[in-house]
Backbone as a chain_set.jsonl record, in Angstrom:
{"seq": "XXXXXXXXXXXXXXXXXXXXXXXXXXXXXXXXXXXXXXXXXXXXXXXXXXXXXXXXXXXXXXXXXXXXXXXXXXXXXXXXXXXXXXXXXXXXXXXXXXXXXXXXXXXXXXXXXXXXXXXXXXXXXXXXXXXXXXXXXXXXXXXXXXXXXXXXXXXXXXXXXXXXXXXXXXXXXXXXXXXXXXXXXX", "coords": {"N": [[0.842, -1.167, 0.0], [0.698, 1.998, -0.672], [2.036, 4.982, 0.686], [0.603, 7.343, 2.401], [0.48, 10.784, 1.235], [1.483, 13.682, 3.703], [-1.074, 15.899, 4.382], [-1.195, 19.629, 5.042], [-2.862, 21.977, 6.029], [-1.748, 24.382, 5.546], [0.98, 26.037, 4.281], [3.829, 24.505, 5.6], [5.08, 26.621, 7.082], [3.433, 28.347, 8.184], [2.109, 27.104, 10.537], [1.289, 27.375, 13.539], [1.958, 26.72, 16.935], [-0.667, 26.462, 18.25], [-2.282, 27.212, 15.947], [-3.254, 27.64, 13.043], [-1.994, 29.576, 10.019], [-4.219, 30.677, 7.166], [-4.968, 32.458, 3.961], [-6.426, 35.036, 4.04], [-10.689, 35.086, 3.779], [-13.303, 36.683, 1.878], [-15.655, 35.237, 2.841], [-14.562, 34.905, 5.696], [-14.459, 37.637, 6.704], [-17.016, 38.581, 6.838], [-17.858, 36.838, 8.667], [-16.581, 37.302, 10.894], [-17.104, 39.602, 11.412], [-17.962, 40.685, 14.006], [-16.525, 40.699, 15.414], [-14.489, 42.899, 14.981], [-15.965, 45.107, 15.968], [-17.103, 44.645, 18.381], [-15.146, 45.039, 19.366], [-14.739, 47.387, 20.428], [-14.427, 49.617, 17.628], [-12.851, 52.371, 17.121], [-10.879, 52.547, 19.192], [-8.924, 49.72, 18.64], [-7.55, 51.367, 16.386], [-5.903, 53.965, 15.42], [-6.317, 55.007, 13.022], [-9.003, 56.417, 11.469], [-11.773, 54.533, 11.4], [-14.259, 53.025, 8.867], [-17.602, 52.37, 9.525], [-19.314, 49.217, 8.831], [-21.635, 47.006, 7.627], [-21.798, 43.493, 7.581], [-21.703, 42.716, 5.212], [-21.086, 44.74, 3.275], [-17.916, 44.821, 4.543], [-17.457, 42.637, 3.386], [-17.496, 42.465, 1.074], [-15.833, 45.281, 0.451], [-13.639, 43.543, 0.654], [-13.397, 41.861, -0.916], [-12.868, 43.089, -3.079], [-10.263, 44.784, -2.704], [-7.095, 45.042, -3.641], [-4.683, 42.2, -3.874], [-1.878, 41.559, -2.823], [1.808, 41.058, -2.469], [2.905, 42.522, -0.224], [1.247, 43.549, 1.627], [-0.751, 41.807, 3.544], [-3.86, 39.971, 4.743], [-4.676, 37.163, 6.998], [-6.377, 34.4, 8.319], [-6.518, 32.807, 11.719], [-6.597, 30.43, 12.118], [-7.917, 28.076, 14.894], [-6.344, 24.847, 15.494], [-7.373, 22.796, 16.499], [-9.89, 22.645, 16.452], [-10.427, 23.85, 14.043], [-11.624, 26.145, 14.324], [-12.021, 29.401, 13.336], [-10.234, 32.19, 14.886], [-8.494, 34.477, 15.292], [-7.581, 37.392, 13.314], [-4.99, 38.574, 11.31], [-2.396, 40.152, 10.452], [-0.032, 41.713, 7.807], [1.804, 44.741, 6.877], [2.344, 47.928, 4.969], [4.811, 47.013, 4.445], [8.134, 46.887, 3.538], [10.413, 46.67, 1.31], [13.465, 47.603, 1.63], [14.556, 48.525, 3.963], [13.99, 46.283, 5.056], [11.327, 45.552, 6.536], [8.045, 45.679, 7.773], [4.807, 46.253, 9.193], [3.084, 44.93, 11.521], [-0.48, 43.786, 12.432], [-3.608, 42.945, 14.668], [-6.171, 40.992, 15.407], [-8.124, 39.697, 17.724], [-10.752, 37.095, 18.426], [-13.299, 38.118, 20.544], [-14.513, 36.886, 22.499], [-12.325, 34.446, 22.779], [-10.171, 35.742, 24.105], [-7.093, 36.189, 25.815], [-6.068, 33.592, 25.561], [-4.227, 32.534, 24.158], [-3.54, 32.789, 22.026], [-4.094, 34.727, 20.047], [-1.461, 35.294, 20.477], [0.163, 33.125, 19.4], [-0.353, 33.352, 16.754], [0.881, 35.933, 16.384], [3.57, 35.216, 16.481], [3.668, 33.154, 15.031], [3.179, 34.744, 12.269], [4.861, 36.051, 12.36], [7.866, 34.573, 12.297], [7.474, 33.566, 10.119], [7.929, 35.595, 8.338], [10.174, 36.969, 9.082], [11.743, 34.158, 8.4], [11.204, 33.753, 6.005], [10.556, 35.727, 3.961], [12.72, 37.282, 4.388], [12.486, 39.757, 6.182], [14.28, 41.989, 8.886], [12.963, 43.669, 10.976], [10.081, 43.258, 12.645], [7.257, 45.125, 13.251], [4.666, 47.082, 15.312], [1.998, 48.843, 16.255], [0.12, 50.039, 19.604], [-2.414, 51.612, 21.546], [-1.726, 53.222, 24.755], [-3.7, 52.261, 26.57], [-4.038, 49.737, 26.012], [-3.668, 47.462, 27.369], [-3.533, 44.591, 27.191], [-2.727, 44.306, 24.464], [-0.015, 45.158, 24.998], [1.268, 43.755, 27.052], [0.766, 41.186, 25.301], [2.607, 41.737, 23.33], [4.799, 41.982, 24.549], [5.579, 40.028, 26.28], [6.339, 38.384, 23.917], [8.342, 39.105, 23.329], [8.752, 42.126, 22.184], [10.385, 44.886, 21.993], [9.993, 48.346, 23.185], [9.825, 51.165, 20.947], [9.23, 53.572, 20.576], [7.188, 56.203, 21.97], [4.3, 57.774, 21.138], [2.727, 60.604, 21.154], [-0.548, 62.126, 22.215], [-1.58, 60.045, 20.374], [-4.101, 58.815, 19.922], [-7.665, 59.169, 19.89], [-9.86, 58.901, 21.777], [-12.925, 57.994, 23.294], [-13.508, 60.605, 23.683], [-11.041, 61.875, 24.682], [-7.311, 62.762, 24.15], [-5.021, 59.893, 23.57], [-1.746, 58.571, 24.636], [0.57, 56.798, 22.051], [1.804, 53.788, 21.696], [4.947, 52.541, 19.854], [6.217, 49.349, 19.106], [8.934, 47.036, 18.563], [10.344, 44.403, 17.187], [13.544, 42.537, 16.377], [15.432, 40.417, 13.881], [17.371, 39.406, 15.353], [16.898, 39.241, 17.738], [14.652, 36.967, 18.556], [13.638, 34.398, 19.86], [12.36, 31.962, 20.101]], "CA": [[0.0, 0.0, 0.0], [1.53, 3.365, -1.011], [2.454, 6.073, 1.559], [-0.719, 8.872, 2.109], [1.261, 12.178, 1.868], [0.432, 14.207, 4.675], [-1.66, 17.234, 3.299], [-1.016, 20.442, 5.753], [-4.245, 23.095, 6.526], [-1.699, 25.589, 5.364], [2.001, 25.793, 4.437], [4.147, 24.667, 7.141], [6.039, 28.004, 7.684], [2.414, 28.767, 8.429], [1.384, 26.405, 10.946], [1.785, 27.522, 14.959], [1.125, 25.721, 18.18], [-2.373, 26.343, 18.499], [-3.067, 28.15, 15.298], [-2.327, 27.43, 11.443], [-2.601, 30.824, 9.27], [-4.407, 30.995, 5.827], [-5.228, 33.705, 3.684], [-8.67, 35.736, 4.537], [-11.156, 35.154, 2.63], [-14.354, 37.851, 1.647], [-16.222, 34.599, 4.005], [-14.155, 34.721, 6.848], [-14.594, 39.16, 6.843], [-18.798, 38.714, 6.786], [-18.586, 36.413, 10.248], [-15.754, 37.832, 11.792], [-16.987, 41.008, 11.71], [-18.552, 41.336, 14.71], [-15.314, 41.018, 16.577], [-14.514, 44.416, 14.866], [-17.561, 45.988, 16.434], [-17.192, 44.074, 19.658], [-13.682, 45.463, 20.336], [-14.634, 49.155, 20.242], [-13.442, 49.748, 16.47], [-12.14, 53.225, 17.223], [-10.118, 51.539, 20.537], [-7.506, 49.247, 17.919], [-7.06, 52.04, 15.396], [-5.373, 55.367, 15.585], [-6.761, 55.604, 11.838], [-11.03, 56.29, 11.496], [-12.136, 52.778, 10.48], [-15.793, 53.428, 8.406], [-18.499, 51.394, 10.359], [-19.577, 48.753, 7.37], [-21.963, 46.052, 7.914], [-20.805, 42.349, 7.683], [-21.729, 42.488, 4.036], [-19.991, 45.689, 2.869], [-16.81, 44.547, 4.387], [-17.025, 41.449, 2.594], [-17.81, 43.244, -0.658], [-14.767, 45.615, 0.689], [-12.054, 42.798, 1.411], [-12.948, 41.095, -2.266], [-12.602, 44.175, -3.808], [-9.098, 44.609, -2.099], [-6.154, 44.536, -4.593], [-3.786, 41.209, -3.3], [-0.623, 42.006, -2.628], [2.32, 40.236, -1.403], [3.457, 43.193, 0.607], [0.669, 43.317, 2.23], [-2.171, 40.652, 3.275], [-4.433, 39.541, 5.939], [-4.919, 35.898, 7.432], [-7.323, 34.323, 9.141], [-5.486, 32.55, 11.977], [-7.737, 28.986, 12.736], [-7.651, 26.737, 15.882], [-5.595, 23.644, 14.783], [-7.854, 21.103, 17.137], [-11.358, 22.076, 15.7], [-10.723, 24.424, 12.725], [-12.469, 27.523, 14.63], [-10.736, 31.025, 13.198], [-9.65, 33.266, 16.282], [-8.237, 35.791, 15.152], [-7.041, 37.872, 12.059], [-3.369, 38.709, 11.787], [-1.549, 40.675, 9.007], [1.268, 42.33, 7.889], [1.319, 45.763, 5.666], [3.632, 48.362, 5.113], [6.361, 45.914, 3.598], [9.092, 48.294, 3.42], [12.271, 45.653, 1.452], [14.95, 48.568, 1.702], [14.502, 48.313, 5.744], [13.583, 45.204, 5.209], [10.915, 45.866, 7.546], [6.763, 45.375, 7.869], [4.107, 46.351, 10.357], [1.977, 43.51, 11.707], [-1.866, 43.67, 13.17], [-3.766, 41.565, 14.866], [-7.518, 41.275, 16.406], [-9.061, 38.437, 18.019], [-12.321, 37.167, 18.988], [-13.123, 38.641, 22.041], [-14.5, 35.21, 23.342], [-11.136, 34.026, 23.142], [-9.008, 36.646, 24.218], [-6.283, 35.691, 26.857], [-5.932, 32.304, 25.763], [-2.859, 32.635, 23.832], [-4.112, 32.379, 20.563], [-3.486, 36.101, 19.349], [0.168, 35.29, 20.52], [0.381, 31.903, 18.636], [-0.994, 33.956, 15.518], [1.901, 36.913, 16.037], [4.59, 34.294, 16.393], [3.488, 32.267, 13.459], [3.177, 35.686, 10.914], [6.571, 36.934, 12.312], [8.943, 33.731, 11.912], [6.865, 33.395, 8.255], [7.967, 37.177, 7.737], [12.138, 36.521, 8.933], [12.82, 33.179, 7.49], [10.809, 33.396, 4.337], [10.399, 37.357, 3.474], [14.158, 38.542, 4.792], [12.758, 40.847, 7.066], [15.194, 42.001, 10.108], [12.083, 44.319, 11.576], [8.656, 43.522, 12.139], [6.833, 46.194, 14.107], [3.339, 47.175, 15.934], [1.292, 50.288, 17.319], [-0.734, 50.01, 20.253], [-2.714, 52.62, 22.268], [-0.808, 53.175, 25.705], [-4.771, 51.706, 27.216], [-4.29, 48.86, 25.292], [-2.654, 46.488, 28.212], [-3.726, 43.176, 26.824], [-1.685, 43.951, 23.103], [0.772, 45.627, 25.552], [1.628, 42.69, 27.662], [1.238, 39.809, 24.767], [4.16, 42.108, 22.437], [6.169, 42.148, 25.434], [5.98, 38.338, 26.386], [7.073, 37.54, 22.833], [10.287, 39.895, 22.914], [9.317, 43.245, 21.571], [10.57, 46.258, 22.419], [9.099, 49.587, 23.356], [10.434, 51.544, 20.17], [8.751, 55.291, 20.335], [6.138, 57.086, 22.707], [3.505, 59.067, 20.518], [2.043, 61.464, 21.864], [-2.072, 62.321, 22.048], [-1.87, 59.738, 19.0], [-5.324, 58.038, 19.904], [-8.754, 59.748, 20.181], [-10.831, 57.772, 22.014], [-13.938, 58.489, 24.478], [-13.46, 62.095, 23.919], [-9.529, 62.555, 25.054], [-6.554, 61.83, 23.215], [-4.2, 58.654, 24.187], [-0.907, 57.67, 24.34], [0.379, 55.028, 21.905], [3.364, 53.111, 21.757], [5.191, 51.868, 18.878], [6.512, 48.209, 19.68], [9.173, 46.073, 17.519], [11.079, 42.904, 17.011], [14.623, 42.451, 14.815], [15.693, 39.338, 14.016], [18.517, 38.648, 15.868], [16.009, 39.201, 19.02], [14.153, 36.572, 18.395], [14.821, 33.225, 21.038], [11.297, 31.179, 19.805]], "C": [[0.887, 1.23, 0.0], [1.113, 4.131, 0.078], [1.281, 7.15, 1.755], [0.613, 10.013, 2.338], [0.687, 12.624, 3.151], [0.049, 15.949, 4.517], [-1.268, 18.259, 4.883], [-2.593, 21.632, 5.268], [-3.51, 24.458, 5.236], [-0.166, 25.805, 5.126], [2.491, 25.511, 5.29], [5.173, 25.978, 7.823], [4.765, 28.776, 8.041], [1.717, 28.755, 9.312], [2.328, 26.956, 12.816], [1.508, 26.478, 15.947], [-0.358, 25.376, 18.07], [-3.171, 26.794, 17.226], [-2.328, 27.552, 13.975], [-3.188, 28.965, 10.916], [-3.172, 30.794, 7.675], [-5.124, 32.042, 5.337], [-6.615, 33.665, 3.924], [-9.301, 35.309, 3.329], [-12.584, 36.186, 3.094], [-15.604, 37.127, 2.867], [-15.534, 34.913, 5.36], [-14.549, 36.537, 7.567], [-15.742, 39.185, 7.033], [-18.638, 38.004, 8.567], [-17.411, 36.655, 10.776], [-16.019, 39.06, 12.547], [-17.423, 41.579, 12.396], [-17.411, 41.388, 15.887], [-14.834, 42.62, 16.351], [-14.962, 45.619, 15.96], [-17.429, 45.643, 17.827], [-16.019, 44.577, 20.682], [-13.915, 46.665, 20.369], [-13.699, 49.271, 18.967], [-12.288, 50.868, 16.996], [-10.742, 53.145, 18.651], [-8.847, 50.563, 19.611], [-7.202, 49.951, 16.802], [-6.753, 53.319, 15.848], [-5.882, 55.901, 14.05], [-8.365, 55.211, 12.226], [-11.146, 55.286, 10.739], [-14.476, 53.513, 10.337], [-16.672, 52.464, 9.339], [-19.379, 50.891, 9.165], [-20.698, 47.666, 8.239], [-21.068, 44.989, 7.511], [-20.877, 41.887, 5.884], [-20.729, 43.022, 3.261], [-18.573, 45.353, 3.074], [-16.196, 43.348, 3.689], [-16.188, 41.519, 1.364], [-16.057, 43.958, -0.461], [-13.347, 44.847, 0.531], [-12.135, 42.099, -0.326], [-12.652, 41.712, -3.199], [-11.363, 44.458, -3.476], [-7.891, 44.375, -3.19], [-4.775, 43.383, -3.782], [-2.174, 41.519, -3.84], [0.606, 41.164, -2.001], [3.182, 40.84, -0.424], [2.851, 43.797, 1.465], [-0.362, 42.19, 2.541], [-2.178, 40.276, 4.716], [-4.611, 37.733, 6.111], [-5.703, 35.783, 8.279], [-6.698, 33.131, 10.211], [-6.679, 31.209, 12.861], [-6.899, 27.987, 13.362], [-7.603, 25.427, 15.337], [-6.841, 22.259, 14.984], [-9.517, 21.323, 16.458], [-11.671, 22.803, 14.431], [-11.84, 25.781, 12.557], [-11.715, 28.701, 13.692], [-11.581, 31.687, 14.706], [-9.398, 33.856, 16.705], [-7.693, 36.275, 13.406], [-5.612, 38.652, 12.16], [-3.52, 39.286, 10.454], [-0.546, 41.682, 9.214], [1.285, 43.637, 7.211], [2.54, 46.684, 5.919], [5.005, 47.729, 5.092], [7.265, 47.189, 2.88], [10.872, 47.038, 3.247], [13.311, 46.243, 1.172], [15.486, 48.435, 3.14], [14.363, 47.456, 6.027], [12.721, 44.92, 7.379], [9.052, 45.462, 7.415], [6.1, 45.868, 9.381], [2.642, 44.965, 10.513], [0.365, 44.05, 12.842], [-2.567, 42.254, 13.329], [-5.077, 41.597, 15.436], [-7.834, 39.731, 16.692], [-10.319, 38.365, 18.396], [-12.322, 37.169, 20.15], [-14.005, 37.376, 23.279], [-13.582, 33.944, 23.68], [-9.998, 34.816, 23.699], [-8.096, 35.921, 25.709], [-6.077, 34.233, 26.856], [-4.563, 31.82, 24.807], [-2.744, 32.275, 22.388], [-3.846, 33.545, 19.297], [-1.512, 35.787, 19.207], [0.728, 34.429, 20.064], [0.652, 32.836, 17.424], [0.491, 34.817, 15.168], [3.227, 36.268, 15.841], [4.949, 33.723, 15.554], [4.057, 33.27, 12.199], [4.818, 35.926, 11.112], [7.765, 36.208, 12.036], [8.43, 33.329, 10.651], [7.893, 34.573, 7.979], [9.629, 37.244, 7.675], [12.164, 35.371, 8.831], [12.143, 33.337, 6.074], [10.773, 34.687, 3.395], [11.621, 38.204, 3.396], [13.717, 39.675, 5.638], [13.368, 40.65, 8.584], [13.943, 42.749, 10.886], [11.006, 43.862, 11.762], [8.365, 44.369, 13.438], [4.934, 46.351, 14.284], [3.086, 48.724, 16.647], [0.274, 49.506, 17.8], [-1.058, 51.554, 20.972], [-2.483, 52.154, 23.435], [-2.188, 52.116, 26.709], [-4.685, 50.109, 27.057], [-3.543, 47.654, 25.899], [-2.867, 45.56, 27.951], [-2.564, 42.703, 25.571], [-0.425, 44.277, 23.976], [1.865, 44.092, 26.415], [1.812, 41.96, 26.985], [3.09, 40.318, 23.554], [5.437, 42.122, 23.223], [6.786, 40.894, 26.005], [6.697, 38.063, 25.406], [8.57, 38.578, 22.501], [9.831, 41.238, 22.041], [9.351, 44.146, 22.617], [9.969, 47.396, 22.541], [10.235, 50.411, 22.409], [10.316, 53.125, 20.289], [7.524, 55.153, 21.125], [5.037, 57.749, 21.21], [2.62, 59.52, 20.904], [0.859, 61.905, 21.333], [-2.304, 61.651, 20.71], [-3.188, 58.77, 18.881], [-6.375, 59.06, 20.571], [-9.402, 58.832, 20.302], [-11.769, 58.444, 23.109], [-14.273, 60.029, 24.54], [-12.28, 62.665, 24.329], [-8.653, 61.675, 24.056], [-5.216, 60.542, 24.123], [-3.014, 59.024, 23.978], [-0.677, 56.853, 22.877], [1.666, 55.329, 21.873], [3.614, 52.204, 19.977], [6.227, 50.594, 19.351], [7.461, 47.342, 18.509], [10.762, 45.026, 18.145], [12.086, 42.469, 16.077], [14.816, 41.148, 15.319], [16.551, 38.638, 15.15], [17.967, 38.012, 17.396], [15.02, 37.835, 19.581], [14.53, 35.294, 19.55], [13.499, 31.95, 20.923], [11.384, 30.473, 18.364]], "O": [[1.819, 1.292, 0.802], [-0.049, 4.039, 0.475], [1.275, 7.928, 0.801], [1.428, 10.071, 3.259], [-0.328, 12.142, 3.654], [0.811, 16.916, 4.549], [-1.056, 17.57, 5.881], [-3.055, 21.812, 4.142], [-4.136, 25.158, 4.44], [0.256, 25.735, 6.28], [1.984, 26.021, 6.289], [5.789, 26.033, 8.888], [4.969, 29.975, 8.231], [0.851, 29.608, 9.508], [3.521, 26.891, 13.113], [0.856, 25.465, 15.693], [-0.966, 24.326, 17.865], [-4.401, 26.818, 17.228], [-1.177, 27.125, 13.891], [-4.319, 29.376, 11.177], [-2.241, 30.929, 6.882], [-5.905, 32.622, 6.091], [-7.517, 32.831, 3.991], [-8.799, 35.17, 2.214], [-12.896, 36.429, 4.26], [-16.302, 37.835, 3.594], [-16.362, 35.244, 6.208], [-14.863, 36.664, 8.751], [-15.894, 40.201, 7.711], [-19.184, 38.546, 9.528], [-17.199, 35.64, 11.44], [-15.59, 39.502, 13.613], [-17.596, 42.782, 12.202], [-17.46, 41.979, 16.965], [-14.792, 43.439, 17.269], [-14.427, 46.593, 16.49], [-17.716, 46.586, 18.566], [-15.873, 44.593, 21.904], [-12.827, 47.239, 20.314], [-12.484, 49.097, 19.051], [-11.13, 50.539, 17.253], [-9.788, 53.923, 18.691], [-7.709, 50.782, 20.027], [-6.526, 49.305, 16.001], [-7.448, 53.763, 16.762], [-5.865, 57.114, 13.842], [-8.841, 54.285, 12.883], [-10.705, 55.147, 9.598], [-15.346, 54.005, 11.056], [-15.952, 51.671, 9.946], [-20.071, 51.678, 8.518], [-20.556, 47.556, 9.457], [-19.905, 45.192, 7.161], [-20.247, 40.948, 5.396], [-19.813, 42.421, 2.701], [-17.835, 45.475, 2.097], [-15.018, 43.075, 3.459], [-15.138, 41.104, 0.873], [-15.118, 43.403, -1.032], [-12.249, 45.37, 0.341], [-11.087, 41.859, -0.925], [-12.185, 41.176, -4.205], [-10.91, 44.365, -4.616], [-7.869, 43.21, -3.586], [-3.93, 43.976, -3.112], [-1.627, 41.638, -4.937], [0.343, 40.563, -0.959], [4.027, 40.195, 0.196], [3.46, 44.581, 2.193], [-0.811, 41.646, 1.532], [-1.286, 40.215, 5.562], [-4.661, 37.123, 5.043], [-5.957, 36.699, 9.062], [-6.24, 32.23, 9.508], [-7.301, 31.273, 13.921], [-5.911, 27.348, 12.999], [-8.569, 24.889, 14.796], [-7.146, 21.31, 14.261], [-10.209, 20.388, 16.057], [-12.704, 22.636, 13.783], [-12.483, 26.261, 11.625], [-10.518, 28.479, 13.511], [-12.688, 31.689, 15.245], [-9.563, 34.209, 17.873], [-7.494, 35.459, 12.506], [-5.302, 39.283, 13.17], [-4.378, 39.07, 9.6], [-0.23, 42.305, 10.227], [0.168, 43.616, 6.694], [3.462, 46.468, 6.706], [6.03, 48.032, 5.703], [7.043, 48.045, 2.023], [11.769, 46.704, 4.021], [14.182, 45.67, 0.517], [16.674, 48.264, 3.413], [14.481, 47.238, 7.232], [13.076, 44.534, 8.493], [8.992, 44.582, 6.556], [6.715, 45.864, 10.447], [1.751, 44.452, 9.836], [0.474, 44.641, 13.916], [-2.445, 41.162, 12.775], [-5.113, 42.55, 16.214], [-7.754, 38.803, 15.887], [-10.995, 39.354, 18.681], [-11.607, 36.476, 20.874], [-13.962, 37.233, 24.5], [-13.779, 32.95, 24.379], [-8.865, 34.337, 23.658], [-8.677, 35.177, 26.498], [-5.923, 33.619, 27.911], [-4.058, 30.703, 24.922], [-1.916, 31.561, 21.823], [-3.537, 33.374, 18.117], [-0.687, 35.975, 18.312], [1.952, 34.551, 20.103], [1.818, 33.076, 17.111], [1.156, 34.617, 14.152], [4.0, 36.783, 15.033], [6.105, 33.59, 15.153], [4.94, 32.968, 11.396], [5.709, 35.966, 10.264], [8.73, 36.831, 11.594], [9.201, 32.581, 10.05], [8.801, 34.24, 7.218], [10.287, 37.477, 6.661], [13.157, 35.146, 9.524], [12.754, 32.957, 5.075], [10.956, 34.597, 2.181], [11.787, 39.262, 2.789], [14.534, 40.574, 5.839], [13.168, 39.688, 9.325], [13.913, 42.103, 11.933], [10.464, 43.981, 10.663], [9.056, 44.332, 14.456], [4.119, 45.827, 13.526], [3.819, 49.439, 17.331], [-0.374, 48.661, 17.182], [-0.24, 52.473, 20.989], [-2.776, 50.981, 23.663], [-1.748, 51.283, 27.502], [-5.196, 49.339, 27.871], [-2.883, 46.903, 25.181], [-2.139, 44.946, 28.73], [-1.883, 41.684, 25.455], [0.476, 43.508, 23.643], [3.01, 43.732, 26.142], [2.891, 41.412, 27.211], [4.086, 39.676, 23.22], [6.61, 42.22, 22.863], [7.98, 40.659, 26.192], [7.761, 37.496, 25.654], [9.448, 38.597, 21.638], [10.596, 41.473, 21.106], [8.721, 44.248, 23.67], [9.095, 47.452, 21.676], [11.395, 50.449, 22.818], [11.299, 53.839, 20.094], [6.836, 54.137, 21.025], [5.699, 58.18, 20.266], [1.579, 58.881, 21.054], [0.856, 62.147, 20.126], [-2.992, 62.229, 19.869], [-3.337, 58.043, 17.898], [-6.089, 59.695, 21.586], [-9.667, 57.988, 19.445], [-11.339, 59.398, 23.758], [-15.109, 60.554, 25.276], [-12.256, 63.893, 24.406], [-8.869, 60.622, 23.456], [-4.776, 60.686, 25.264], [-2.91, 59.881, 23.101], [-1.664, 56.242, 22.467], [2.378, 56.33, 21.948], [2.834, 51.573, 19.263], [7.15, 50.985, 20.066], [6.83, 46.943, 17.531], [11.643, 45.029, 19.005], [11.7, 42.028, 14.995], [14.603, 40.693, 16.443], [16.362, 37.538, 15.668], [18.281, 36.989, 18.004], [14.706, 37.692, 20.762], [15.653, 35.271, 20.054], [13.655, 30.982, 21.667], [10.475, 29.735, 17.982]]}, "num_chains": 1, "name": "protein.A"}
């Protein structure tokens, strides 16, 4: 009897502990999208995010020109094939050989280490397979949950910016957060 290959979810420079990453699709943006909405949009952006239904952003994300210097993933639980969160990279900058990474999860999973699987996964994809020495993150200074998981996995506190989040009616804090290769120990 001949050998079964063994098929993978998702490349294996793809595949984390708890999480394998594959690209978004216009489905995964319609039922995700209430995690958006659920996290206080204006709360993980320092840029005005439009308020779309779960259709529009569908319509939005398939409309989307694919890029390989930027792109989103949808970052699904290995043991039952849930998605968990959405991860991506943008701002691919290969002179600095550099990128900024985002990340949201579903807020019914949060603290379970599933965002930090996800950032782990995109970022050793991003330095062994991309050449980048940088990858990097903004959070708002409130934002002690992204604050704490960028700091478990080894990044650095890079830059302060000042009143760079409007939220509630005052402006925030944020922090810019990053990770060079050499840093790396996972």
């Amino acid at each position: 009897m001949a050998d079964k290959k063994k098929s993978f979810p998702a490349p294996p420079s793809l595949i984390g502990d708890k999480v394998f990453l594959r690209p978004i699709t216009p489905e995964d943006v319609a039922n995700t999208h209430h995690w958006r909405l659920s996290s206080e949009p204006q709360a993980i952006s320092c840029h005005p995010l439009p308020l779309r239904t779960a259709k529009e952003a569908a319509e939005a994300a398939q409309k989307k020109e694919k890029s390989i210097n930027n792109q989103r993933f949808t970052a699904v639980r290995k043991d039952d094939k849930t998605p968990v969160a959405s991860v991506s990279y943008f701002s691919f900058n290969a002179l600095n050989r550099s990128a900024e990474i985002g990340l949201l999860v579903d807020p019914e999973v949060h603290r379970k280490g599933y965002g930090s699987d996800a950032i782990r996964t995109l970022t050793r994809y991003l330095f062994r397979y991309r050449g980048l020495n940088k990858v990097y993150a903004q959070t708002a200074g409130f934002n002690e949950g992204a604050i704490a998981m960028l700091e478990s996995l080894g990044f650095k506190k890079d830059a302060t910016l000042r009143d760079h989040y409007f939220y509630n009616g005052e402006f925030h804090v944020g922090y810019v957060y990053s990770l060079l290769l050499f840093e790396v120990d996972w």
